[in-house]
C-alpha positions as CSV (number, residue, x, y, z in Angstrom):
1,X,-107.9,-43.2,53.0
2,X,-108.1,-44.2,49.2
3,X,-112.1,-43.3,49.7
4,X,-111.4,-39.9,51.4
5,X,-109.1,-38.7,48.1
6,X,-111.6,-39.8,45.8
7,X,-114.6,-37.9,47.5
8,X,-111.5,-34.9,47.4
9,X,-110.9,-35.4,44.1
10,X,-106.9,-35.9,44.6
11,X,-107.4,-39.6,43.8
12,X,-109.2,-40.1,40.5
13,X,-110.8,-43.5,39.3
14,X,-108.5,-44.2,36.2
15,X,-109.7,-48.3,35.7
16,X,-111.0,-46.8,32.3
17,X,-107.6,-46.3,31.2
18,X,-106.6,-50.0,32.0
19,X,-109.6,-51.4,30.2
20,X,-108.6,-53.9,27.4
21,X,-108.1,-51.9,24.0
22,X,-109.2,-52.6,20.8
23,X,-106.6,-51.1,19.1
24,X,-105.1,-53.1,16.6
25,X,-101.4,-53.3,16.4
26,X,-99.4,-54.1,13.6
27,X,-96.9,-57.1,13.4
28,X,-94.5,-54.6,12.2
29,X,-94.6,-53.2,15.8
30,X,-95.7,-56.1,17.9
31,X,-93.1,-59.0,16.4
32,X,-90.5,-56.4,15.9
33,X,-86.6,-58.0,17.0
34,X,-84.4,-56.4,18.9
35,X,-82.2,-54.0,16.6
36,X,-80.3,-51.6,17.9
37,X,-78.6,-51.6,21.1
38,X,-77.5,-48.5,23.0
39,X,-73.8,-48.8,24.4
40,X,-73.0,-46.9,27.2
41,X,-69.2,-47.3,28.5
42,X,-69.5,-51.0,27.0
43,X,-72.8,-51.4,29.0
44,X,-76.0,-52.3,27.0
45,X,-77.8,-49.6,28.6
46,X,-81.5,-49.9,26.6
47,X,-82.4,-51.7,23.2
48,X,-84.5,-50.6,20.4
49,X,-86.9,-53.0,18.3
50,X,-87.7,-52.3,14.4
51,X,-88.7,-53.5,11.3
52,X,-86.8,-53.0,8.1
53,X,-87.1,-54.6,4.4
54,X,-85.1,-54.6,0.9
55,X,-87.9,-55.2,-2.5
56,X,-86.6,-55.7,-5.6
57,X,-88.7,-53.6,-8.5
58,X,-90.9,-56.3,-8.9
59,X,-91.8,-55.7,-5.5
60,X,-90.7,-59.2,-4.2
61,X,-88.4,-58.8,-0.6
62,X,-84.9,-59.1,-1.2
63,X,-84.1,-58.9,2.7
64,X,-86.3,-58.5,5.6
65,X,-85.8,-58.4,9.2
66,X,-88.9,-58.5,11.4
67,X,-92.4,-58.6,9.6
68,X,-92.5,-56.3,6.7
69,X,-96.1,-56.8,6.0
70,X,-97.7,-54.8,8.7
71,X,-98.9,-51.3,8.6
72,X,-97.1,-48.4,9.7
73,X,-97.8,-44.9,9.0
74,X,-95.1,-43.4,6.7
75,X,-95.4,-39.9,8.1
76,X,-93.2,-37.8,6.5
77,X,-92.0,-40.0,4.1
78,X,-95.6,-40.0,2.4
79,X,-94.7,-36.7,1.3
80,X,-93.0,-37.5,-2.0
81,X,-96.0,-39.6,-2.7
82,X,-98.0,-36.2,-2.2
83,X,-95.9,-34.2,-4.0
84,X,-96.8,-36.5,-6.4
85,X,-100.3,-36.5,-6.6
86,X,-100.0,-32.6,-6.8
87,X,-97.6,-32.7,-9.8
88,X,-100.3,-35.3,-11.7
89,X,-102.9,-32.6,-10.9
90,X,-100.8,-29.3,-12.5
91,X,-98.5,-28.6,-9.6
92,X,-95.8,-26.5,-12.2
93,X,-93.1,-26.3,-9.6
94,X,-89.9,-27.9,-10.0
95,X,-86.6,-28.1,-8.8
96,X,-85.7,-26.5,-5.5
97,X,-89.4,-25.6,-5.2
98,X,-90.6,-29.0,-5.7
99,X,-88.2,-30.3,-3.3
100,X,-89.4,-28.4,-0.9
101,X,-93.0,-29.8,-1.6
102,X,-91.2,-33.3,-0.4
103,X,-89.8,-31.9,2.5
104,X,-89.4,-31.7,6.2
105,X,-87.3,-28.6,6.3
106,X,-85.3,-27.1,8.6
107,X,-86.8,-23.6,8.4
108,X,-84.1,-22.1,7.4
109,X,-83.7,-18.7,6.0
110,X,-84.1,-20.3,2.5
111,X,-86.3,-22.8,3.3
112,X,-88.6,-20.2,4.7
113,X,-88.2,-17.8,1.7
114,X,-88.9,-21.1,-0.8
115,X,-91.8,-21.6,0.9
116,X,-93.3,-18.0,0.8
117,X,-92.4,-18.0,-3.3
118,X,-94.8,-21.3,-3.8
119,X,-97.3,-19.0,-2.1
120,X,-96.9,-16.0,-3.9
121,X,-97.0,-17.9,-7.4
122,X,-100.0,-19.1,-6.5
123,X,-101.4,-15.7,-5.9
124,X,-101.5,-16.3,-1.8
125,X,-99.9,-15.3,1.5
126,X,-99.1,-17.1,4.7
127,X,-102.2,-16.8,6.3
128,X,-104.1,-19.5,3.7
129,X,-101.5,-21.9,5.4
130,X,-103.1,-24.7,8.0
131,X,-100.3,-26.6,9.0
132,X,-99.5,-26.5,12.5
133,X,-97.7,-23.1,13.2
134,X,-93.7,-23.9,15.3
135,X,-90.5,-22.5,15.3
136,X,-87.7,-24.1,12.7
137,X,-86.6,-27.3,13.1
138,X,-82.8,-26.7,13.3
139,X,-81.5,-25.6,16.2
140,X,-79.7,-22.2,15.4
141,X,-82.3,-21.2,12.8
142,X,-85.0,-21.8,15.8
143,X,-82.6,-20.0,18.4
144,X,-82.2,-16.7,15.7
145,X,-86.2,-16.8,15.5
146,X,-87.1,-17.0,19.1
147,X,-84.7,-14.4,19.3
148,X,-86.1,-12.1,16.9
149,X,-88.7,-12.0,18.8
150,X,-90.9,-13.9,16.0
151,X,-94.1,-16.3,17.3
152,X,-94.4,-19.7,16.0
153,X,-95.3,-19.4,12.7
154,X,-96.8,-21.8,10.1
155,X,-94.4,-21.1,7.4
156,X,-91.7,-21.5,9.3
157,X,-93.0,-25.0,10.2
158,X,-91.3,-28.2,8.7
159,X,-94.1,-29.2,6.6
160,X,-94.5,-25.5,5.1
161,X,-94.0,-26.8,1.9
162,X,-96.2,-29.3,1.3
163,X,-98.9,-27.4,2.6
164,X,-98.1,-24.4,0.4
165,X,-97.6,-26.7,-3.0
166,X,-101.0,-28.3,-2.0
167,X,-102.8,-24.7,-2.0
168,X,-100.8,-24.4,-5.3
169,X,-102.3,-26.9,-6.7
170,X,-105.7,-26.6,-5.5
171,X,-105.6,-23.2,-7.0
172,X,-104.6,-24.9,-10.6
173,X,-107.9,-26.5,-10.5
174,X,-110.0,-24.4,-8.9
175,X,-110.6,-26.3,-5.3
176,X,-111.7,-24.8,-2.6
177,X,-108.8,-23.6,-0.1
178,X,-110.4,-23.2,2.9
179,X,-110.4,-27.4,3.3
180,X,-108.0,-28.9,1.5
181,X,-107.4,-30.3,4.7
182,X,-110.5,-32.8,4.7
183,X,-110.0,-36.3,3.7
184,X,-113.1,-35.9,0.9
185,X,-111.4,-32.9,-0.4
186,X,-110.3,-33.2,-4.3
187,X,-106.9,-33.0,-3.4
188,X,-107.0,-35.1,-0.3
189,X,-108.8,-38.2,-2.6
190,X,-106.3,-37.5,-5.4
191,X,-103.2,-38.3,-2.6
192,X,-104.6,-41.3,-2.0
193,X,-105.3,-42.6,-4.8
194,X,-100.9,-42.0,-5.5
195,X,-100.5,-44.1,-2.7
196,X,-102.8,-46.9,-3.4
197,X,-101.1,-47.1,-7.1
198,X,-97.6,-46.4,-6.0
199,X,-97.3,-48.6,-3.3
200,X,-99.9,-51.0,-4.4
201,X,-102.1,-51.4,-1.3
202,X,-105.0,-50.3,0.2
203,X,-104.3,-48.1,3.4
204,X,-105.5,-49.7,6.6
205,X,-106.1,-46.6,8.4
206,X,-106.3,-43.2,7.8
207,X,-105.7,-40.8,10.4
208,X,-104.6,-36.8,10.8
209,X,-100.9,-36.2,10.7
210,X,-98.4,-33.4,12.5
211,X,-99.3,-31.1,10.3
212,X,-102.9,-31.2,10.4
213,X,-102.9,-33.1,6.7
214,X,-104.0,-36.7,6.1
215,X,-101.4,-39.7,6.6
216,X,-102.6,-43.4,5.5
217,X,-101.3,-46.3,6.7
218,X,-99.6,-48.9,4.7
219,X,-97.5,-52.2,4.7
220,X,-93.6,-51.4,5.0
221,X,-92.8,-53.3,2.2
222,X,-95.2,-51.5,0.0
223,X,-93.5,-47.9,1.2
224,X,-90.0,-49.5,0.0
225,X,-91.9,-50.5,-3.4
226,X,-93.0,-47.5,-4.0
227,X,-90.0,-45.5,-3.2
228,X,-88.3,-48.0,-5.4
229,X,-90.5,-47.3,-8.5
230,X,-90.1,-43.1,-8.0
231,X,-85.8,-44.1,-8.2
232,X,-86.2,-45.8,-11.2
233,X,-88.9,-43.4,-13.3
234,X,-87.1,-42.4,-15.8
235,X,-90.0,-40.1,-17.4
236,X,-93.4,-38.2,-16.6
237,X,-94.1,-36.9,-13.1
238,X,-92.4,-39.5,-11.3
239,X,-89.2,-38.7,-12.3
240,X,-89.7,-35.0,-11.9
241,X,-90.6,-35.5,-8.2
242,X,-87.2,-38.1,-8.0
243,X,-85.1,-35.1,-10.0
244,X,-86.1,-32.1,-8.1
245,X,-85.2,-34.4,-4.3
246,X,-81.9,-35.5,-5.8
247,X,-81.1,-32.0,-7.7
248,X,-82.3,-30.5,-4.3
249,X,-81.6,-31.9,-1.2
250,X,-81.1,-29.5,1.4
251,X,-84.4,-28.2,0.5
252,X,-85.9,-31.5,1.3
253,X,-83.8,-31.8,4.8
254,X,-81.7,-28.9,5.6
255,X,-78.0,-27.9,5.9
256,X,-77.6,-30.5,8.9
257,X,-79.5,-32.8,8.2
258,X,-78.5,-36.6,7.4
259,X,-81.2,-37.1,4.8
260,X,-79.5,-34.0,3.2
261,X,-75.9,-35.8,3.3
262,X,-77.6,-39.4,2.0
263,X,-79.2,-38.4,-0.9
264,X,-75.8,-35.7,-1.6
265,X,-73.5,-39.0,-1.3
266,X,-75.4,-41.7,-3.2
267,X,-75.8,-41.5,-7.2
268,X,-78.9,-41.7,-7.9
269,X,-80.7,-42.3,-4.5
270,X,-83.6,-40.7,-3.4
271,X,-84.8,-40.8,0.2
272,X,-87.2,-39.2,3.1
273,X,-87.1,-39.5,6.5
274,X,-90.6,-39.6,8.8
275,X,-91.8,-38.8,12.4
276,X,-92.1,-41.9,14.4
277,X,-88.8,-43.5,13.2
278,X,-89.4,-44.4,9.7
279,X,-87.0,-44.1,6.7
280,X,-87.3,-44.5,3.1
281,X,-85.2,-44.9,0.4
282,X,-85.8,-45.8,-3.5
283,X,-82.4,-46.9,-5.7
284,X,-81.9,-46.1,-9.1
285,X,-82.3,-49.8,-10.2
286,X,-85.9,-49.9,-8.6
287,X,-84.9,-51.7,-5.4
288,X,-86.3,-50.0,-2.4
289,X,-85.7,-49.8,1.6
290,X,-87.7,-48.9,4.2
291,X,-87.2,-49.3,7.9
292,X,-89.5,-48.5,11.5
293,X,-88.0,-48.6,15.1
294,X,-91.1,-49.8,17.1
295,X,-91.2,-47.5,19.7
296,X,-90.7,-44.3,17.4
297,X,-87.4,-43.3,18.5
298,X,-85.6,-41.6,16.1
299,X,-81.9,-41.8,17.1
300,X,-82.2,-45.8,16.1
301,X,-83.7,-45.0,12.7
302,X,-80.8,-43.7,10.5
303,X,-78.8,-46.8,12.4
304,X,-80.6,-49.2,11.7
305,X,-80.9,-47.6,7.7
306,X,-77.1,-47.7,7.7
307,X,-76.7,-51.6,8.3
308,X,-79.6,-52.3,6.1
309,X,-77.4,-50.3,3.3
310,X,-74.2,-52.1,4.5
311,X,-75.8,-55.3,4.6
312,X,-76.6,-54.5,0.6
313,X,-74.1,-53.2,-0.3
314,X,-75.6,-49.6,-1.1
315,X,-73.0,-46.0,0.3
316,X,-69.7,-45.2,1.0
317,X,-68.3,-45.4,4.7
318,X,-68.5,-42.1,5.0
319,X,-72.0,-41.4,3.9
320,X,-73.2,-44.6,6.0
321,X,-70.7,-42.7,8.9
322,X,-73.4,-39.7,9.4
323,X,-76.3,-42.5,9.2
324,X,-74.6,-43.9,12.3
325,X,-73.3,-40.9,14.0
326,X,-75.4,-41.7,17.4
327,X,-73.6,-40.6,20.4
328,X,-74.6,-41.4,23.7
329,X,-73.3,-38.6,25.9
330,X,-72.3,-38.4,29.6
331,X,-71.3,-35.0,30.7
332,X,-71.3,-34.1,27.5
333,X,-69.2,-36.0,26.4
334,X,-69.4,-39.2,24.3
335,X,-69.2,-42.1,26.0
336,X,-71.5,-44.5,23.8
337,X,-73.3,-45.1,20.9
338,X,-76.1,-46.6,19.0
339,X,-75.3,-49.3,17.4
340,X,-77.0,-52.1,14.9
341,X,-77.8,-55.5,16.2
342,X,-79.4,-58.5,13.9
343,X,-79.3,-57.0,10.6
């Protein structure tokens, strides 16, 4: 029978898929503790295993649970670095404009509008954009959208920003526009040359993120050091990046948006959130956090940030509160929650 489907093609030969892989992966996912649970009616229902480390400015670990020394890809929470890079090469934006540069956005009305001014003082429209065209991110803005009638659209896309502030600055200096994209690009090389510097390690891997861009893959505890030494700039481009995401924050997250509340409710604190679970924070006195839930789910992330910050002693109960604020529904109702384990 097994013979008959193959010749039919209904049954496929898939022992390629099992083969052995050479991927490598990284002790921050593959010796990665147990540290969230999720509670439902009192019943441990699933768990969630992460990795998550304090450095002090020196860039020593202050607290570490799981191994902080494997590479993860930051995701979205490179993009301060980038922003970075792009201010260092004549990006003239600030404030809420440079925020948005750092962001993940909600594409909201104003977040959409921010984005289409970066492009317009650079002299360009929406169609130069090459990140990944979508709907907003938050709900009713994507629900008013649809309904409108409007396709998915790149500026409307979470990473509008950044991709609009890097055509910015490619026009400052005259780079091609057309492939700002590529990893050799001027721009591209000047990004990762930020994050070797800032977070003092040579990426592992470098591979295409969400938005079409380049993401490079670094140790945990050198993300949290690097976040740490933005907090703490207190001059040159550094500290205009760290200003503009704590002057600004629902530009970098959105009206709803926890990252939004975090940096709103904690002097001094900048943060980003990422795809894939990752969060990262940098404290006025240099410390840094930064935390990775193994399997990428994000409802553990901000969880698993919160006891960290408990643990250190970093937020008021009510800012850690919407950090926590996991429900698990039944009916839709809550009838659980996420909660931190081993931190």
């Amino acid at each position: 029978m097994a013979a008959l489907l193959r010749r039919s093609g209904i049954l496929r030969d898939v022992s390629h898929l099992l083969a052995p892989s050479s991927t490598h992966v990284s002790a921050a996912l593959a010796d990665a503790p147990v540290v969230a649970h999720v509670v439902r009616a009192g019943f441990v229902e699933s768990v969630h295993h992460g990795t998550a480390v304090v450095t002090a400015p020196d860039g020593t670990v202050e607290l570490e649970v799981g191994d902080s020394s494997g590479a993860v890809f930051p995701r979205s929470s490179s993009k301060p670095l980038q922003a970075l890079a792009m201010v260092r090469n004549g990006l003239a934006n600030d404030g809420r404009l440079l925020s948005l540069a750092c962001a993940s956005h909600s594409g909201e009305d104003f977040h959409v509008a921010a984005a289409r001014e970066i492009l317009a003082g650079a002299g360009l429209t929406e169609a130069d954009l090459q990140n990944t065209p979508d709907y907003p991110y938050d709900e009713s803005a994507r629900i008013g959208w649809i309904s409108s009638g409007r396709p998915r659209q790149s500026v409307a896309q979470n990473c509008s920003g950044k991709h609009a502030s890097m055509l910015a600055t490619c026009v400052v200096n005259g780079w091609d526009l057309a492939t700002y994209r590529d990893p050799e690009h001027p721009l591209q090389v000047a990004v990762a040359e930020t994050v070797r510097e800032l977070t003092g390690a040579e990426p592992s891997a470098v591979a295409v993120d969400g938005c079409g861009a380049p993401i490079h893959a670094v140790p945990l505890r050198a993300l949290a050091l690097a976040f740490g030494r933005l907090a703490a700039a207190a001059e040159g481009p550094e500290a205009r990046v760290a200003t503009a995401i704590r002057d600004f924050p629902e530009y970098l997250g959105g009206t709803h948006r926890d990252v939004t509340a975090l940096i709103r409710g904690v002097d001094g604190l900048i943060a980003k959130d990422g795809a894939e679970a990752v969060y990262a924070v940098g404290l006025p006195d240099g410390r840094g956090i930064a935390v990775k839930v193994a399997d990428g789910s994000s409802r553990a992330r901000s969880v698993l940030l919160a006891a960290v910050m408990r643990r250190i002693g970093v937020g008021s109960d009510d800012v850690l509160a919407v950090l926590e604020n996991q429900p698990v529904l039944g009916h839709g109702q809550p009838v659980g929650s996420v909660v931190a384990v081993g931190v």
